[in-house]
C-alpha positions as a Markdown table, in Angstrom:
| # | Residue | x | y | z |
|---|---|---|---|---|
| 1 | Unk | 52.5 | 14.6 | -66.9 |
| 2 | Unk | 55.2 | 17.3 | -66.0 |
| 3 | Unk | 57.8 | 16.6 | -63.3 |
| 4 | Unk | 56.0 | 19.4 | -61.5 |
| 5 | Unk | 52.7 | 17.5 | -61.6 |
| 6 | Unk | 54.4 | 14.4 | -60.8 |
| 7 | Unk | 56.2 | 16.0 | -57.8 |
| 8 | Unk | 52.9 | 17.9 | -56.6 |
| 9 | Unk | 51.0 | 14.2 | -56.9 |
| 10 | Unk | 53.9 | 12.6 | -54.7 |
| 11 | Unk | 53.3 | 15.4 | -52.0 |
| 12 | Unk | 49.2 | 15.4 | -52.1 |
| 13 | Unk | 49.6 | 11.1 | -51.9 |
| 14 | Unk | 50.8 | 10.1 | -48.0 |
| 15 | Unk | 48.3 | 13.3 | -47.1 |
| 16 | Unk | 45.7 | 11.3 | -47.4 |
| 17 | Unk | 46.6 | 8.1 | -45.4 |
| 18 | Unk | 47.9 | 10.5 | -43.0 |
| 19 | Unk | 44.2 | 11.8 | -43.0 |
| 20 | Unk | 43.0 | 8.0 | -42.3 |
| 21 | Unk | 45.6 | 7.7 | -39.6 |
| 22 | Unk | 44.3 | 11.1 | -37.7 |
| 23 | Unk | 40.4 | 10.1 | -38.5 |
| 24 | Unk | 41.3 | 6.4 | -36.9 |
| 25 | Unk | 42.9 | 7.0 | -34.1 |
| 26 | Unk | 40.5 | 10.1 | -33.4 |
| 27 | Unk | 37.8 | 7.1 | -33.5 |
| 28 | Unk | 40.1 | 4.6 | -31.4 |
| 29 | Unk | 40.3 | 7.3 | -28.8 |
| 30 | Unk | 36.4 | 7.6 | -28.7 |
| 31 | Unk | 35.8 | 4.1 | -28.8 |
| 32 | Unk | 38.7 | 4.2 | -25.8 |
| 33 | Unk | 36.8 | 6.5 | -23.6 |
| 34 | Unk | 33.5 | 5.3 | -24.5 |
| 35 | Unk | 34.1 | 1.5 | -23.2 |
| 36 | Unk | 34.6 | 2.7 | -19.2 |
| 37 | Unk | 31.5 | 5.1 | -19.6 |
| 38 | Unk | 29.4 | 1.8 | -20.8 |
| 39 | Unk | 31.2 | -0.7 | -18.8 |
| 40 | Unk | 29.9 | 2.0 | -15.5 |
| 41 | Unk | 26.9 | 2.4 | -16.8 |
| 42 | Unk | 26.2 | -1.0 | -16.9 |
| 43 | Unk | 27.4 | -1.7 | -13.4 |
| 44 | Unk | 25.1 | 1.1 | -12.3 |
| 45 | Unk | 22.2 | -0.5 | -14.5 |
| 46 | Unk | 22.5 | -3.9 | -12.2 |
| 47 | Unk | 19.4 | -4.0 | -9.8 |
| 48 | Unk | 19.7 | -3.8 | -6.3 |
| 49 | Unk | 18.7 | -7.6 | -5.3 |
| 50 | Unk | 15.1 | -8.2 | -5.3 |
| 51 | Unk | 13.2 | -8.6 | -2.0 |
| 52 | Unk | 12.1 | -12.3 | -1.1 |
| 53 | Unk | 9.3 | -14.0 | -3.2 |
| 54 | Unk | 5.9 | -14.1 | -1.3 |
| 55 | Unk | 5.0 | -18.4 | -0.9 |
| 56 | Unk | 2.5 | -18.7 | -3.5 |
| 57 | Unk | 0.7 | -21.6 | -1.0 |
| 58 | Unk | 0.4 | -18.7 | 1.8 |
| 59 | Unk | -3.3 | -18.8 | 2.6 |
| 60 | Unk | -4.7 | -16.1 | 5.0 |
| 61 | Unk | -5.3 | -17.3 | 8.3 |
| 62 | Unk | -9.0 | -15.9 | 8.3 |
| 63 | Unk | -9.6 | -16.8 | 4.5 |
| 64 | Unk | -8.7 | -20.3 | 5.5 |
| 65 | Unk | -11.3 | -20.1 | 8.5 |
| 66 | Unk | -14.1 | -18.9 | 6.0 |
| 67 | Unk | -13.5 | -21.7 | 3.7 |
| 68 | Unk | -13.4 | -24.4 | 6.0 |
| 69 | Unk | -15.7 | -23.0 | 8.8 |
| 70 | Unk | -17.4 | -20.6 | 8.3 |
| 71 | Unk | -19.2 | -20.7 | 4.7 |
| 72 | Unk | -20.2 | -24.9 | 5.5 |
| 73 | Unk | -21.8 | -23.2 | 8.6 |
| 74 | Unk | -23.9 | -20.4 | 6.6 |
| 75 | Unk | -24.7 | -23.3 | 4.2 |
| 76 | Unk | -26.3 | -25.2 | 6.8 |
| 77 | Unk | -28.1 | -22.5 | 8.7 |
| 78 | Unk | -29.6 | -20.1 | 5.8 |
| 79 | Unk | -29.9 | -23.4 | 3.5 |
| 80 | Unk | -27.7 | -22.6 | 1.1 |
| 81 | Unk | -27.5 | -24.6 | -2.4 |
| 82 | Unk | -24.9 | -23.3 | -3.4 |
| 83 | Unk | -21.9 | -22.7 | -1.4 |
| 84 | Unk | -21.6 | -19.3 | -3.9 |
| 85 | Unk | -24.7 | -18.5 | -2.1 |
| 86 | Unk | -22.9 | -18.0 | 0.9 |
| 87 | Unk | -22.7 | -14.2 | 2.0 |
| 88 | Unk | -18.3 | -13.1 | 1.8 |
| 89 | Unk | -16.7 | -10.1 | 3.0 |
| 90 | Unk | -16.0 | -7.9 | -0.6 |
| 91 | Unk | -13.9 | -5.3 | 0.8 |
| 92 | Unk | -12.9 | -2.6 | 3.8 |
| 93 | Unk | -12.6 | 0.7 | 3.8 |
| 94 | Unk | -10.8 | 2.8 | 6.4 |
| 95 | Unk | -11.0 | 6.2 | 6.6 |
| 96 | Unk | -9.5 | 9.0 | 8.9 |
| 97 | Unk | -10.8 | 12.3 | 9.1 |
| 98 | Unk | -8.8 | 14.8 | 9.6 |
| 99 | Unk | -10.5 | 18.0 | 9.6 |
| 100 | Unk | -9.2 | 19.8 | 12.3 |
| 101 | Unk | -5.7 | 19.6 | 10.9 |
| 102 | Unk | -6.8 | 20.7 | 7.4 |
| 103 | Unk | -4.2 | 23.9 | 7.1 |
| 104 | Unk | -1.7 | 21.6 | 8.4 |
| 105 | Unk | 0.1 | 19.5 | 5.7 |
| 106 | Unk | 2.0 | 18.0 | 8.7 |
| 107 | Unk | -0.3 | 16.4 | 10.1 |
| 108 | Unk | -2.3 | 15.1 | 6.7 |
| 109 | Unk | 0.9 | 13.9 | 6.3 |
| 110 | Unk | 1.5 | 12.1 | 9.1 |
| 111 | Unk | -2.1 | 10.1 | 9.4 |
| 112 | Unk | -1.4 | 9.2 | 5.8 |
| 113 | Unk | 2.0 | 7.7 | 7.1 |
| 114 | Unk | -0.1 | 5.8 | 10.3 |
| 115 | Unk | -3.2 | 4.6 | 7.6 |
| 116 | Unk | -0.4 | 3.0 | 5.7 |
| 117 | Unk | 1.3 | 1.1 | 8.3 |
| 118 | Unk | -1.9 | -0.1 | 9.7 |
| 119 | Unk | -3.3 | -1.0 | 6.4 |
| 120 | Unk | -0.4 | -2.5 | 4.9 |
| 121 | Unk | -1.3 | -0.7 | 1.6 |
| 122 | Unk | -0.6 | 3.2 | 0.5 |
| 123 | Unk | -3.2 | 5.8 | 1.9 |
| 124 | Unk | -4.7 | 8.4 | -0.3 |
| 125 | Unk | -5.6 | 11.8 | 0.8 |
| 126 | Unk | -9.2 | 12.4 | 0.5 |
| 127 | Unk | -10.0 | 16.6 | -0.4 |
| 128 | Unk | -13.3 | 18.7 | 0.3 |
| 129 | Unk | -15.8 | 18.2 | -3.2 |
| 130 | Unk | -17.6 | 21.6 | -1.7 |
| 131 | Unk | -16.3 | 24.4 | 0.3 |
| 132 | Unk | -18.2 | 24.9 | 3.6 |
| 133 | Unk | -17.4 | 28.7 | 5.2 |
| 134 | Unk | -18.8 | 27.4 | 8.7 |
| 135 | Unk | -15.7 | 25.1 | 8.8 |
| 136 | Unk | -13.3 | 26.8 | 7.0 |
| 137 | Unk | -12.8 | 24.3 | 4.6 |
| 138 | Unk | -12.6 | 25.0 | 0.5 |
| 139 | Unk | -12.8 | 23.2 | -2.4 |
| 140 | Unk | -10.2 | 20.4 | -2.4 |
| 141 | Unk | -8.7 | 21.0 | 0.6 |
| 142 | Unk | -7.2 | 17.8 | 2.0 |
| 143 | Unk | -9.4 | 16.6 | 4.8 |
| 144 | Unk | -8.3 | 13.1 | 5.7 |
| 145 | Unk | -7.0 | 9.6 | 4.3 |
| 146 | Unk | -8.3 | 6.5 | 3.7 |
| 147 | Unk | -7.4 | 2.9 | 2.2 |
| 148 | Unk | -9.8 | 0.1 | 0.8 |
| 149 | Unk | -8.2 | -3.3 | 1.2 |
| 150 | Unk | -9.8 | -6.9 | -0.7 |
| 151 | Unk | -8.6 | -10.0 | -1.0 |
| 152 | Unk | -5.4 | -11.6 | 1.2 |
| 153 | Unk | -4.9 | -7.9 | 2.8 |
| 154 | Unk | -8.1 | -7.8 | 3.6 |
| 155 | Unk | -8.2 | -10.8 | 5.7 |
| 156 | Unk | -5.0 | -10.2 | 6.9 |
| 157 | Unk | -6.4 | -6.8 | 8.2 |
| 158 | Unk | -9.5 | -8.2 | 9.7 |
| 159 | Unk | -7.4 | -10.6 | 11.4 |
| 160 | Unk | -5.5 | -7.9 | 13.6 |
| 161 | Unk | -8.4 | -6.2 | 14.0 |
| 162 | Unk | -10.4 | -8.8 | 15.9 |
| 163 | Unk | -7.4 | -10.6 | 17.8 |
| 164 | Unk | -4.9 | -8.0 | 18.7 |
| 165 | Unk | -6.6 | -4.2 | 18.3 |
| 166 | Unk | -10.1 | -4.3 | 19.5 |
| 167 | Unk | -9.3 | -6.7 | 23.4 |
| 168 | Unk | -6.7 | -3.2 | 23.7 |
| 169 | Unk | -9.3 | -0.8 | 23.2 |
| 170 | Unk | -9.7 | 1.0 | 26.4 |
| 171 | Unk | -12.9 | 0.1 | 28.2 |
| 172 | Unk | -13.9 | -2.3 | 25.5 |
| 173 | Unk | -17.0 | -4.5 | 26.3 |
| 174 | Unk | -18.0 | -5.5 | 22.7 |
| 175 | Unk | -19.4 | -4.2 | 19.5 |
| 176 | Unk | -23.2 | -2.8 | 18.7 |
| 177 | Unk | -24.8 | -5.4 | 16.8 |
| 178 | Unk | -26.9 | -2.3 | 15.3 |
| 179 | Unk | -24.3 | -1.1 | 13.2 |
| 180 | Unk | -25.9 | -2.6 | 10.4 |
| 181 | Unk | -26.6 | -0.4 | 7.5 |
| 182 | Unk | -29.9 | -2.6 | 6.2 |
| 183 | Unk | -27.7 | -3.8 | 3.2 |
| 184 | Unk | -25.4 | -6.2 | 5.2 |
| 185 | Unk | -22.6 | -3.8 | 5.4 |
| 186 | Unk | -21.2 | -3.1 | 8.6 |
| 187 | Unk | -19.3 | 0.2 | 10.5 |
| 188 | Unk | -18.0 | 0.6 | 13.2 |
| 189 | Unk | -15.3 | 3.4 | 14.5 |
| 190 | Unk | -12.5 | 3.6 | 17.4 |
| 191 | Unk | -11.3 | 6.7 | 19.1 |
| 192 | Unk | -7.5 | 6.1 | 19.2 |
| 193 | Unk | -5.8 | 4.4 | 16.1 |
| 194 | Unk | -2.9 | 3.9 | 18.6 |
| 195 | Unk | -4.7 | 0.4 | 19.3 |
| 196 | Unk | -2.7 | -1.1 | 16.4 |
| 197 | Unk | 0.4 | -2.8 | 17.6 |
| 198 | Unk | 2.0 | -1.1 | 14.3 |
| 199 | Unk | 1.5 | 2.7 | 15.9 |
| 200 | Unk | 4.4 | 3.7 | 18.1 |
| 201 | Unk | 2.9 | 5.6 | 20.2 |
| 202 | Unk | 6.0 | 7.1 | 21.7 |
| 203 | Unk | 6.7 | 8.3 | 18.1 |
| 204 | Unk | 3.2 | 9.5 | 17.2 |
| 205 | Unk | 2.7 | 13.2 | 16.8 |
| 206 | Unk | -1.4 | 12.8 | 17.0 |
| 207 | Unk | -4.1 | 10.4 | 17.8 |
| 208 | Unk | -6.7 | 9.6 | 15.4 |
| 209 | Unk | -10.2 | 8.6 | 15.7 |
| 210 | Unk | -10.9 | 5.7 | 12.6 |
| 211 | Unk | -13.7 | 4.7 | 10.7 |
| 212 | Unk | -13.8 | 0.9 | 9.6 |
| 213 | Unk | -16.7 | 0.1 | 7.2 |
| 214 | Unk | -16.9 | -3.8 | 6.5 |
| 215 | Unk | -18.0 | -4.5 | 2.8 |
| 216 | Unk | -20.4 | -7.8 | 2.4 |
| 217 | Unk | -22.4 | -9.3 | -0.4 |
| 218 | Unk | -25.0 | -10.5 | 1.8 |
| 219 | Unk | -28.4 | -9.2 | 1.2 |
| 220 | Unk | -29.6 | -9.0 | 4.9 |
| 221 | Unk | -28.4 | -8.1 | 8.1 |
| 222 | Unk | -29.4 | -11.5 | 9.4 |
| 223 | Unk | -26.5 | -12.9 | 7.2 |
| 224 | Unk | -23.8 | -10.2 | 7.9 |
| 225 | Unk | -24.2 | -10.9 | 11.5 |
| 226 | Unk | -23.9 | -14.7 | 10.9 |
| 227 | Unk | -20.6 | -14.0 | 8.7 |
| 228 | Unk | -19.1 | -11.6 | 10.6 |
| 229 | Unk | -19.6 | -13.5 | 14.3 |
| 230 | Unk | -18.2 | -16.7 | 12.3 |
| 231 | Unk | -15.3 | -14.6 | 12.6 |
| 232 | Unk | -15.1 | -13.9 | 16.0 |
| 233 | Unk | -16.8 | -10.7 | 16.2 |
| 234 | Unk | -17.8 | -9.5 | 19.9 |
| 235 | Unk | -21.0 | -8.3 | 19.9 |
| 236 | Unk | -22.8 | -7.4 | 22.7 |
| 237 | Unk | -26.6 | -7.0 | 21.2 |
């Protein structure tokens, strides 16, 4: 090797540590400003503290009334072997129509907003299937909301209904005993939704009319009627 070759291999030698040095500390200063960006993210990443557990030994006050009450009565009056027999309320539906405030999305919104808060449970929006010229109304144009409730809502609904909204119905003598549809499901509707204690009325924009069907699985009318007055229901024929 030639003293030039030597002295050309002493220069190209600490270049390439000095290489290793630039390349680590270019990584050290990534690894630097990376930790802070991961240590915020994590901190952001935290969740917001969860809302209080629901008692798992909550029973409904009304589903509690059923079992102990009101199914041993059905039993004993229909002659029931089985206390599956027993006729149950299955479900609820309540609807709002909102026809006349069809060009409005406003308004759709704001009975979806007063469905909800009575319900307890997110309204849908329900839309024309067929346009109708005579009403103005086209194909899938938002006409009003509704919500189907079952199980612990469902009795927690029913509840309110009977006890607090229908004794502030203006006028209110009872319900029609007629209302029957043949199958053992039940309808009946009220003029102002306002009735619920969870409308402010100072705060509502409109007043809705409502449509409450009541789901059963009993196979007569004779049987709703039974279930439905073991559960306090006014009626007046």
């Amino acid at each position: 090797m030639s003293d030039k070759d030597a002295k050309d291999g002493k220069a190209k030698k600490p270049a390439k540590p000095h290489g290793g040095d630039a390349g680590a500390q270019a990584g050290a200063k990534k690894a630097k400003s990376a930790r802070p960006e991961g240590k915020t993210e994590g901190a952001a990443a935290k969740p917001a503290s969860a809302p209080a557990a629901r008692d798992p030994n909550y029973v409904p006050r009304f589903k509690k009334r059923y079992e102990e009450v009101i199914r041993p009565q059905l039993q004993k009056e229909f002659g029931y072997t089985n206390a599956l027999q027993a006729p149950r309320i299955e479900k609820i539906v309540l609807n709002i129509g909102a026809g006349e405030a069809a060009s409005e999305q406003k308004k759709i919104q704001s009975a979806v907003n007063d469905l909800t808060a009575i319900a307890g449970q997110k309204a849908v929006i329900t839309r024309a299937k067929k346009a109708i010229a005579t009403y103005k109304i086209r194909h899938g144009l938002p006409i009003g909301v509704k919500v189907t409730l079952r199980k612990d809502r469902m009795y927690e609904f029913l509840d309110r209904l009977v006890t607090i909204a229908l004794p502030r119905v203006r006028d209110f003598r009872g319900l029609n005993g007629r209302s029957f549809d043949g199958n053992g499901n039940y309808a009946l509707g009220l003029k102002e939704h306002i009735v619920f204690v969870e409308i402010d009325y100072d705060k509502t924009e409109n007043v809705w009319g409502m449509d409450i069907i009541i789901n059963t699985s009993a196979r007569t009318d004779a049987e709703a009627r039974a279930l439905l007055k073991g559960f306090q229901f006014p009626f007046i024929n």
